[in-house]
DOVODREN-94001 format. One record per residue: residue in three letters; z, x, y of N, C-alpha, C in turn. Coordinates in steps of 0.001 Angstrom, whole numbers, plus 524288, in hexadecimal, padded with zeros to 5 digits. Example, Ala and Ser with C-alpha at 12.3 -4.5 7.8 and 13.67 -1.06 7.14 Angstrom:
ALA81E78833867E9C681E788300C7EE6C81E78833907F31C SER81BA8832327F73681BE4835667FBDC81EBE832648001E 
//
This chain:
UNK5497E959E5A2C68549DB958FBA31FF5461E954BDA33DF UNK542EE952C8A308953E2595025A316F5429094969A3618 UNK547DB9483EA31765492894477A346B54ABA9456CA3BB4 UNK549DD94BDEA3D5F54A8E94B66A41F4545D094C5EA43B3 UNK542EA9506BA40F153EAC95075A475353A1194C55A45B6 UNK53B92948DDA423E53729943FAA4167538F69404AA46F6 UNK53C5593F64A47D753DED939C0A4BE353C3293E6AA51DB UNK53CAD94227A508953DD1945B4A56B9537AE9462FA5631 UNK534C8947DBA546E52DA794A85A567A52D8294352A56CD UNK52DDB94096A524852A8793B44A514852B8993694A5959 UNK53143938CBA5818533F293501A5DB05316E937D4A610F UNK531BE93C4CA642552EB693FCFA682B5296F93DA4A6887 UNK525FD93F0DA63615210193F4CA65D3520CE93779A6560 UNK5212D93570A631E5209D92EC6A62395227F92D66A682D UNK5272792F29A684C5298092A5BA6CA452A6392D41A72BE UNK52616932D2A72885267B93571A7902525F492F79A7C97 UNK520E092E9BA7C615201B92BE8A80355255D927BEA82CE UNK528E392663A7EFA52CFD92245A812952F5C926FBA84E7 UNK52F7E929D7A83535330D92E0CA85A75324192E05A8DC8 UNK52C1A93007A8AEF5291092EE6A91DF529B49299CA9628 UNK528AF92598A911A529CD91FB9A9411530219205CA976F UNK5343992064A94365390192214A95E553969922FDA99D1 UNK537F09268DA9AC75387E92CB6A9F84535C592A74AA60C UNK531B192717AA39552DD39232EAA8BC5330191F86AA955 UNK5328591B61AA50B538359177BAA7EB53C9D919C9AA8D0 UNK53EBF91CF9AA656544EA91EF6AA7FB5434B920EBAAE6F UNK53EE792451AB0C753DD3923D9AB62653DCC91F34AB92C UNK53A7891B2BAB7DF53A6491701ABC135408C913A1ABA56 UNK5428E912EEAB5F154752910D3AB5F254C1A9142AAB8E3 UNK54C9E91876ABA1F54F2891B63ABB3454E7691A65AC140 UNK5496691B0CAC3595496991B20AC93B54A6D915BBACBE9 UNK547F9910FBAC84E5480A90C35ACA2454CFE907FCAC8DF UNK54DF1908B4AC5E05519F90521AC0EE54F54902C7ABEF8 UNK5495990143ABD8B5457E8FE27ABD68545A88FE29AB741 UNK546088F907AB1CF545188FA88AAD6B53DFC8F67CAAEB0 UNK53BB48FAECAAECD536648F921AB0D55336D8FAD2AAB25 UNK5322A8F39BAAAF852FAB8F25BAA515529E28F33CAA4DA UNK526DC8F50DAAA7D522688F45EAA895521988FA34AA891 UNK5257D8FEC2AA6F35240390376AA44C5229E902FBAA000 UNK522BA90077A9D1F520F88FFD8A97465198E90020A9913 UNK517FA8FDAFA9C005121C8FBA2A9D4F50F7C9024FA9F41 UNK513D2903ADAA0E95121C90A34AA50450FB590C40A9DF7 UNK5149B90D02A9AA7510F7910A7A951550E9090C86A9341 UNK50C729087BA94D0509D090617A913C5034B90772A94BF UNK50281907C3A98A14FFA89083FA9A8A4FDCF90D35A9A2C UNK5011291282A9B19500C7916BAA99D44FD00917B7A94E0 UNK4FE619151BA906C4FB0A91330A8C614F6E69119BA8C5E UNK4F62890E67A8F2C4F13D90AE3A90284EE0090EBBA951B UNK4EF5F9121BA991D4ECA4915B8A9B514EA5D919ECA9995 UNK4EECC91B0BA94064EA7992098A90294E7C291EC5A8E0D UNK4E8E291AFAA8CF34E50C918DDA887F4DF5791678A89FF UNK4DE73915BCA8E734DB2F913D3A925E4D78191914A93DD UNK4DAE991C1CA95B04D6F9921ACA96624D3EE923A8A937E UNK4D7719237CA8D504D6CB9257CA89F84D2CF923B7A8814 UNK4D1E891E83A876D4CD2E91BEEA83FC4C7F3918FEA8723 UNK4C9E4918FEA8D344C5C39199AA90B64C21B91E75A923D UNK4C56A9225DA93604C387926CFA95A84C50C92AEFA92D1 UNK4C5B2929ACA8B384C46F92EE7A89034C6B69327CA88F9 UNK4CD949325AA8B714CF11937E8A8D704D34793900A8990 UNK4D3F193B70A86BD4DA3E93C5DA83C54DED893D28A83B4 UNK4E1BB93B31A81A44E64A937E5A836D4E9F293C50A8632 UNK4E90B94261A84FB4EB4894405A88BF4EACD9457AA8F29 UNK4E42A9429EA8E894E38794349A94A34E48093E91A983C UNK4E46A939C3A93AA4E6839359FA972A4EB0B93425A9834 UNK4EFD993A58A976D4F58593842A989C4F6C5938C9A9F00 UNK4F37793C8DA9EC04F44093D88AA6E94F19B93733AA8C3 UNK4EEC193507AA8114ECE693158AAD0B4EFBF92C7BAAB7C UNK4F19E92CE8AA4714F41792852AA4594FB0192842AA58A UNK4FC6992A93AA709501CA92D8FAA8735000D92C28AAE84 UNK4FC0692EF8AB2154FB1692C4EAB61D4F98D928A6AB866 UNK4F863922DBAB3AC4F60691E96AB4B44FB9F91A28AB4D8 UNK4FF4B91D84AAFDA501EF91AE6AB108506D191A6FAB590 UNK507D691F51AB6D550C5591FA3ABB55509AD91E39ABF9B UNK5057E91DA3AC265502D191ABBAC55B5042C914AAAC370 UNK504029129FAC0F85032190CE4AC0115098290BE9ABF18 UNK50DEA90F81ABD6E5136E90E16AC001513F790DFBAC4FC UNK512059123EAC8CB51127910EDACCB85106590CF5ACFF6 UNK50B0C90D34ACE6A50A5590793ACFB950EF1903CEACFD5 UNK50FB3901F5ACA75512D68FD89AC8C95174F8FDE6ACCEA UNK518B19015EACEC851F589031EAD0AF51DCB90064AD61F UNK518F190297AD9B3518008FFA7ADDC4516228FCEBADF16 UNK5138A8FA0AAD9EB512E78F4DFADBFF5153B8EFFDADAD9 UNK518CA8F16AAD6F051CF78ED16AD327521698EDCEAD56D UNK5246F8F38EAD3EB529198F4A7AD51452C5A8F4AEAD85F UNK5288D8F7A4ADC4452BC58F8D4AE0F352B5B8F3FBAE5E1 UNK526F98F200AE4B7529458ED61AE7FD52BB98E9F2AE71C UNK52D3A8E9F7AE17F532A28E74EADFAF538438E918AE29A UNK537588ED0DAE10553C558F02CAE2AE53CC38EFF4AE925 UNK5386F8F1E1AEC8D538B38EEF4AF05653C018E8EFAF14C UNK53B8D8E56DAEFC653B768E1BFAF0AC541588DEB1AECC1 UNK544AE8E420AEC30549D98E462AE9CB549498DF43AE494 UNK5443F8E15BAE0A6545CE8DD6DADD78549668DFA2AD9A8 UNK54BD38DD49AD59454FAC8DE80AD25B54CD88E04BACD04 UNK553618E570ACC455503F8E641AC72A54DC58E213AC23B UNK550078E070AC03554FFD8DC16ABE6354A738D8AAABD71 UNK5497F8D888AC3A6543FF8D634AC5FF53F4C8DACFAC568 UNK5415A8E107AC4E153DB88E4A8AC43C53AD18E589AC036 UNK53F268E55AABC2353E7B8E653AB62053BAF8E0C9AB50A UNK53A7E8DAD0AB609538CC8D763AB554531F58D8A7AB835 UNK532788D9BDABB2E52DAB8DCF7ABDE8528D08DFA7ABB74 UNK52E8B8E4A8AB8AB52BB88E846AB5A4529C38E579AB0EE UNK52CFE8E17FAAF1852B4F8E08DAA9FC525DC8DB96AAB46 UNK524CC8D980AAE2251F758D738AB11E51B988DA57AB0A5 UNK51C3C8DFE3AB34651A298E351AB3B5517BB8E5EAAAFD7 UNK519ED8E619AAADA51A1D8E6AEAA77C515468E428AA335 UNK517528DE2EAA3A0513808D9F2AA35950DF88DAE2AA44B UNK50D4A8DB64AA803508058D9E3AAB49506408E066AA9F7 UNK5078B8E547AA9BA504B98E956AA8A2501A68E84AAA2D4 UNK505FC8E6EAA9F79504638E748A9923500CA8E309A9817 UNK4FE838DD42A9CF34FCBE8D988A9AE24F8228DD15A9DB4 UNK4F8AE8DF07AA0FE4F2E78E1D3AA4B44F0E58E47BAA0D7 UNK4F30D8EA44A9D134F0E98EC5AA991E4EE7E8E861A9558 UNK4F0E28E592A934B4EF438E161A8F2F4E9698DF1EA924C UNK4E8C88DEF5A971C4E4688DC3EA980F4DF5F8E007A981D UNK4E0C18E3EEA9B4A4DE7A8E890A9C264DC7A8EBB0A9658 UNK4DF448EE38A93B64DFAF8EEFEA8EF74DF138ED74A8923 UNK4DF548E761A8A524DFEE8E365A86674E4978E344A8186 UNK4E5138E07FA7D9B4EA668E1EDA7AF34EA158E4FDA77C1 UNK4E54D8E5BBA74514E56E8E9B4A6F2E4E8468EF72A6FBC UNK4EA838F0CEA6D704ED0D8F6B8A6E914E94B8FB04A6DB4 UNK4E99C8FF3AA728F4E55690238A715C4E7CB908AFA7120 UNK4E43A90BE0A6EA84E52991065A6F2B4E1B391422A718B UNK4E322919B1A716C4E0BC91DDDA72E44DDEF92017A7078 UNK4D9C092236A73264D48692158A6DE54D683928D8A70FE UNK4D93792C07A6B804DA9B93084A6B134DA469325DA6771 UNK4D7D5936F4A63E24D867939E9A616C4DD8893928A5C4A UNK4DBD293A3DA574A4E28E9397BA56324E4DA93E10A5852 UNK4EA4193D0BA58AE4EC569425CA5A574EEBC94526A5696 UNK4EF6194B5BA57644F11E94F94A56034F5C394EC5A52C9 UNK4F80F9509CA4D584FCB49512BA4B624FEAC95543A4C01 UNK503E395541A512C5055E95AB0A501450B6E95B69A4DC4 UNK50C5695F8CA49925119695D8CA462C5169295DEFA4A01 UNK518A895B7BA4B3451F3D95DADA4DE5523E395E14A4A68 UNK525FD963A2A48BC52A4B96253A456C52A1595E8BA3F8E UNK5231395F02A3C715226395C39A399A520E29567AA3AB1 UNK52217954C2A3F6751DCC9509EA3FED51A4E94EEAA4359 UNK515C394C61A4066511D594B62A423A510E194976A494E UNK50F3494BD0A4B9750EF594886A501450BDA94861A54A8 UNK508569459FA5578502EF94587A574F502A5947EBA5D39 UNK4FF4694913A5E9F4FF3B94C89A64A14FF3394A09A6929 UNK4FEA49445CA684A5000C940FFA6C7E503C99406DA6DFC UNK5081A93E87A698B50DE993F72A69CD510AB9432FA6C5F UNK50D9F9473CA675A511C894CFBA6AC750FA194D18A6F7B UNK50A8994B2BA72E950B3994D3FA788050DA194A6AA7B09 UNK50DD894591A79185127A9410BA7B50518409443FA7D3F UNK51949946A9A793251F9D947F6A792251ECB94E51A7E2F UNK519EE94F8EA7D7251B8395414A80AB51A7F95294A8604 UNK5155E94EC0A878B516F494CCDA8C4451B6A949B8A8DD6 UNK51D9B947F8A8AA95233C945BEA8B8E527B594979A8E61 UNK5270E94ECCA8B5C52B959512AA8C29529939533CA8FFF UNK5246995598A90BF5226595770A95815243295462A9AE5 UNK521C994F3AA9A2C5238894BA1A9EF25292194B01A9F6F UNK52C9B94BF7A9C5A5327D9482CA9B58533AB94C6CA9EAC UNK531A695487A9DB85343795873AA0C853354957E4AA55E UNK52EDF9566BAA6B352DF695536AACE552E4B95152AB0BF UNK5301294D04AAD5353285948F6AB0975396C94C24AB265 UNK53BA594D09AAC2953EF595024AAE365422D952C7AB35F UNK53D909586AAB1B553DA6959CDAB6B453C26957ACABD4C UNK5375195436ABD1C53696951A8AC052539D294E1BAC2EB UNK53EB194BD0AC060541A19491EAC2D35471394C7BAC408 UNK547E095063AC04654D3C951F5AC0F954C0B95713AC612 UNK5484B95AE1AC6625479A95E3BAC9595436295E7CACEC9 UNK53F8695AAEACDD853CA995994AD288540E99567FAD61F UNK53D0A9572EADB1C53E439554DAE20253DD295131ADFEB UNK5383794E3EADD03537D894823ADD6E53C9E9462AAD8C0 UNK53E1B94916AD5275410894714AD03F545F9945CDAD3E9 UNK548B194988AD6D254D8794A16AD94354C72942F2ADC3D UNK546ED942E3AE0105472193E06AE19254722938BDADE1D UNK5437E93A23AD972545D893448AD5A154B56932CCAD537 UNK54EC993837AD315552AE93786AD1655563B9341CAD609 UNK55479936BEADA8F5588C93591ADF72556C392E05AE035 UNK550AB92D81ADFD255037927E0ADFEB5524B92463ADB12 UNK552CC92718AD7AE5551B921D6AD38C55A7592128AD353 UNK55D97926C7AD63F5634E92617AD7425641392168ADAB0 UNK562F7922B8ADEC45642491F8CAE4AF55F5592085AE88F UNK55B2891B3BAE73D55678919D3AEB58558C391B83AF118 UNK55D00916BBAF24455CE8917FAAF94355DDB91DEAAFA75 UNK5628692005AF643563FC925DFAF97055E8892964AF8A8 UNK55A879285AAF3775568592C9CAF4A75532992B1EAF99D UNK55229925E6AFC2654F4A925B7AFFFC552A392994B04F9 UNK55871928E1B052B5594F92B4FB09E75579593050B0950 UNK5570993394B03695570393851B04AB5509D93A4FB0552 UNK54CCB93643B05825482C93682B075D544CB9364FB03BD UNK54577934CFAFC7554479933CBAF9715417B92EB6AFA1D UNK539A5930A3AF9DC537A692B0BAFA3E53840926A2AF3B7 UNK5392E923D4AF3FC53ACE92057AEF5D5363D91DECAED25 UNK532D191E0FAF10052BE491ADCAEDC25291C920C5AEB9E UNK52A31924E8AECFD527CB928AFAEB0B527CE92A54AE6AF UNK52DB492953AE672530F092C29AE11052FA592821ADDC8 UNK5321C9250EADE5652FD991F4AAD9E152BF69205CAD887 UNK527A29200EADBE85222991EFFADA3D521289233BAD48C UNK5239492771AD718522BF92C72AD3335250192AFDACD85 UNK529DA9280CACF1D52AD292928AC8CD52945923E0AC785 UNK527819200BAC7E65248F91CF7AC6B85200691F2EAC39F UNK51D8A92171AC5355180092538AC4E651A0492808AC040 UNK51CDE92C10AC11A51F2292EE5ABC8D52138929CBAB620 UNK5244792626AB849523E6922AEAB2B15225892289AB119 UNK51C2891F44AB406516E491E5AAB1A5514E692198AAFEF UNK514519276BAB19B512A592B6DAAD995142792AC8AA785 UNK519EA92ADDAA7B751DC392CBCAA3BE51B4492769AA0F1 UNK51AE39228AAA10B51A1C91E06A9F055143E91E40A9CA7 UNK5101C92009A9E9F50A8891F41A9EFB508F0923B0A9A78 UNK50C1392791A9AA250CBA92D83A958C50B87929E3A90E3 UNK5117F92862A91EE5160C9264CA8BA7510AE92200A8AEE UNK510FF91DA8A8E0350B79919F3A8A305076D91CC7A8A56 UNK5053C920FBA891E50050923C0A88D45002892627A82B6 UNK504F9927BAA83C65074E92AC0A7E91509F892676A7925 UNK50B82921FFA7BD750B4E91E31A79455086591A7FA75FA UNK5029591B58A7A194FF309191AA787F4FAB591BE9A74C6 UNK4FAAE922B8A74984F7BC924BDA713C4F9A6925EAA6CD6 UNK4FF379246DA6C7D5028F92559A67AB501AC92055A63D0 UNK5005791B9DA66535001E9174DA62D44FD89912C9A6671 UNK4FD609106DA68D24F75B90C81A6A674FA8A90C0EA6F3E UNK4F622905C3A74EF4F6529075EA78A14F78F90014A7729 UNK4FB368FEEEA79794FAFD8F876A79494FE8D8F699A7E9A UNK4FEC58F11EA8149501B98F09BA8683506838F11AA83B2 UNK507AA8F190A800F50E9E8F030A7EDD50FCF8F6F7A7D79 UNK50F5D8F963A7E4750F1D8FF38A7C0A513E7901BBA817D UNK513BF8FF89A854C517889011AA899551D5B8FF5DA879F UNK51BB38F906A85EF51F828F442A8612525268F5CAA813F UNK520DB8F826A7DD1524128F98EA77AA527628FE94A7941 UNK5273F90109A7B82529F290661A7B6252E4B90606A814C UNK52C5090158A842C5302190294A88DB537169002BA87D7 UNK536E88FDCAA84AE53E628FC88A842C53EED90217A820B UNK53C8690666A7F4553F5A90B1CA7EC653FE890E69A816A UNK53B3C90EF5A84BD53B1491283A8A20540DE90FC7A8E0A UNK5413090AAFA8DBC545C390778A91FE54ACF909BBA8FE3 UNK54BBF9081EA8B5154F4F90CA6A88CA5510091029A89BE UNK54C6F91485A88EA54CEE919C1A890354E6C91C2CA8E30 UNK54C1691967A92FD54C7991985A96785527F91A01A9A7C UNK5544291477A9722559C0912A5A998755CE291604A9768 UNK55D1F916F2A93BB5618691852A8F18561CA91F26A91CA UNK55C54920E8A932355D2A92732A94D455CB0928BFA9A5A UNK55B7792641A9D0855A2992526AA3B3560BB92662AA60C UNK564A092300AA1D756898926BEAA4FE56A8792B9CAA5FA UNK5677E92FCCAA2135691A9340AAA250562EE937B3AA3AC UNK5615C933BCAA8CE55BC0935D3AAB0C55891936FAAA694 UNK5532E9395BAA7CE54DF793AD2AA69154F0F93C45AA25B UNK5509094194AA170552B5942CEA9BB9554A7940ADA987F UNK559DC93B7AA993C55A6C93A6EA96A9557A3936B7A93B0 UNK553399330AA989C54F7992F97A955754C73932ACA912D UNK549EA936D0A91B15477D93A3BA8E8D54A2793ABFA88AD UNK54F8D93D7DA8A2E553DC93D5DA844C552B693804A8197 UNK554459354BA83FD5550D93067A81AE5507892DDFA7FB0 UNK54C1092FEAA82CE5465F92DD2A7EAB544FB93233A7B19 UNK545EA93701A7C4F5455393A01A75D554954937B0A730D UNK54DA993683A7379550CB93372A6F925504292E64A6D21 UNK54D2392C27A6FD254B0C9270DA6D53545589280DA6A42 UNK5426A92C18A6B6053DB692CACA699D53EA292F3FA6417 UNK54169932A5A64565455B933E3A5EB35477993078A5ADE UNK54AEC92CD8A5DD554D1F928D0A58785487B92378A584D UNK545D9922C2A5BFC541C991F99A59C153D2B92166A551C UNK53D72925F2A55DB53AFB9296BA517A53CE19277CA4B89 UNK541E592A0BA4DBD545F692A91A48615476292600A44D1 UNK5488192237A48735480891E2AA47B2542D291A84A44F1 UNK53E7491B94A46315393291840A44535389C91C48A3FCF UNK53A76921B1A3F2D53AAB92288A394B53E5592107A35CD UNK5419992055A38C5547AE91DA9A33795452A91924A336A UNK5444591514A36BA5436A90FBBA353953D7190C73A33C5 UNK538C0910B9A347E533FB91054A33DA5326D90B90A381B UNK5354D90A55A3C3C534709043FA3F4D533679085EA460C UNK531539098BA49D85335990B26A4CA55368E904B9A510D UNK53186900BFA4F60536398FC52A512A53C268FD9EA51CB UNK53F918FEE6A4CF4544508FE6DA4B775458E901F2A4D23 UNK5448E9081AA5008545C3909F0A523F5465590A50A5755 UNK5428F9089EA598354322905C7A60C0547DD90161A613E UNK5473C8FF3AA5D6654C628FB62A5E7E553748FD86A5CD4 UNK552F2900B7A59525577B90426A59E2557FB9070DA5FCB UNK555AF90A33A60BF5574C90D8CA644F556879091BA6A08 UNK553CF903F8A6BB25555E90082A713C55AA68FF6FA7070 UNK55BCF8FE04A6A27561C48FC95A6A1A5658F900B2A6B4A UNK564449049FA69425689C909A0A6A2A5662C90AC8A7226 UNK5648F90ABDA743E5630E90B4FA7A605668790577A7BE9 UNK565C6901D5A7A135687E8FE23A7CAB56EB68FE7CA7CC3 UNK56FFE90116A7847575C5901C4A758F5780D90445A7BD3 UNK575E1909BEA7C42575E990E47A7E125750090BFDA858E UNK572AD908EEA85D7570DF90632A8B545773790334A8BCB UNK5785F90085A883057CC08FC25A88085819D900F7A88DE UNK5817C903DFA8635588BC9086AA86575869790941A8AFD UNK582E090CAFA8D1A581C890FD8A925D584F290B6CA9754 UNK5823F90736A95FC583CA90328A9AA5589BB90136A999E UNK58C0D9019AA95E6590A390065A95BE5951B903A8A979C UNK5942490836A96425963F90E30A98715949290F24A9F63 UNK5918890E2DA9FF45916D90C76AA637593AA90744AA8AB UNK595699038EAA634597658FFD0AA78059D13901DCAA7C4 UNK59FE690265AA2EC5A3E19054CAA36C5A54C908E5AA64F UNK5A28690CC2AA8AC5A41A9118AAAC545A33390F29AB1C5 UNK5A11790ACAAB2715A112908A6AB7225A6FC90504AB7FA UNK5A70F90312AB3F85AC1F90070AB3DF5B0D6903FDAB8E0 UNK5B05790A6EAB29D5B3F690C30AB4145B35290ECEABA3C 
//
């Protein structure tokens, strides 16, 4: 059985964090239409905020997930009102947004590089714990990765499908004007799940970064799979982004053991998401036809 639960513990605990990234963009892509490039910078920073606590002020890495989870949805925040929305104000085009974001983008990762400097750094942590899952090895950083994952993934969940405020996201990413008539403030709600991304984003590079080093490109490398993962499961809401990143965290597993490259496995599965992006849009072209 080793060929199944090797890709399933190895994909889970290795690749939670994409999972989390996901779950932040499939929110702001969902509410905005926004493919907003400078989320990659949100976990890269996330990274660069534990890692900062951590080796400034001594604290261990599980106590620096609360302030860096709150350093970073503050600083989406930010970004949303002081970049975004007066874009959007000012009816610029998507097009012109996503060119924005990717500026945005720019200028965060050259700020770390200055701030930070370039050498890649790590978390001055303890080694961690081996604990066996199903026969394999797998360190306690990881596994808490995967359980705050599922922890957070249940309560975004619920948070959007059964809360007052979830009912209001949902109603703002359907149709802006009709939630204003029904008294739905639209800077409130935003702001929130803005805030909430940046959580979800600021986790995943935290967990990213104690799993293997802290560098400005550490956002940059993992976000065409989160964009992916995102698109490909966003149509069948929250859950389904979730499915669809345990399903990729699985065959990227499976995959970097059949082929010993994990290179060669990221590039299989953008091609199979693009395949899958290309039928989706064609099958909606067609039913529009008809």
């Amino acid at each position: 059985m080793d060929f199944i639960t090797q890709p399933v513990v190895i994909g889970l605990t290795e690749h939670a964090p994409l999972i989390l990234a996901a779950i932040g963009f499939a929110l702001l892509y969902k509410l905005t239409g926004l493919i907003n490039v400078a989320y990659s910078e949100t976990i890269t920073l996330g990274a660069y905020f534990g890692m900062w606590l951590n080796t400034t002020y001594g604290l261990d890495f599980y106590t620096v997930l609360i302030p860096t989870g709150l350093l970073a949805g503050i600083l989406s925040v930010v970004t949303y009102l002081a970049i975004f929305r007066p874009a959007k104000r000012r009816n610029v085009g998507t097009l012109e947004m996503i060119i924005l974001s990717f500026g945005l983008s720019i200028f965060l990762r050259h700020g770390l590089q200055f701030v930070f400097g370039y050498p890649v750094r790590f978390y001055d942590v303890p080694p961690p714990d081996t604990i066996m899952v199903l026969d394999v090895g797998v360190t306690s950083f990881r596994l808490l990765a995967v359980i705050s994952v599922a922890v957070l993934s249940l309560l975004l969940w619920v948070f959007i499908q059964r809360s007052r405020y979830g009912l209001q996201i949902r109603a703002l990413a359907n149709d802006e004007d009709l939630a204003q008539v029904s008294g739905i403030r639209p800077l409130a709600v935003t702001t929130l799940i803005w805030f909430i991304a940046g959580v979800a984003g600021g986790l995943a590079g935290a967990f990213y970064g104690v799993g293997s080093n802290v560098s400005p490109l550490l956002g940059w490398r993992q976000f065409l799979l989160i964009l992916m993962v995102a698109l490909v499961g966003g149509s069948w809401g929250l859950g389904g982004v979730i499915l669809v990143g345990v399903g990729t965290a699985i065959a990227l597993a499976a995959m970097a053991l059949q082929f010993d490259q994990a290179l060669y496995a990221q590039l299989v599965l953008i091609v199979a998401f693009v395949v899958v992006l290309k039928v989706r849009g064609t099958r909606l072209t067609e039913t529009a036809k008809v």
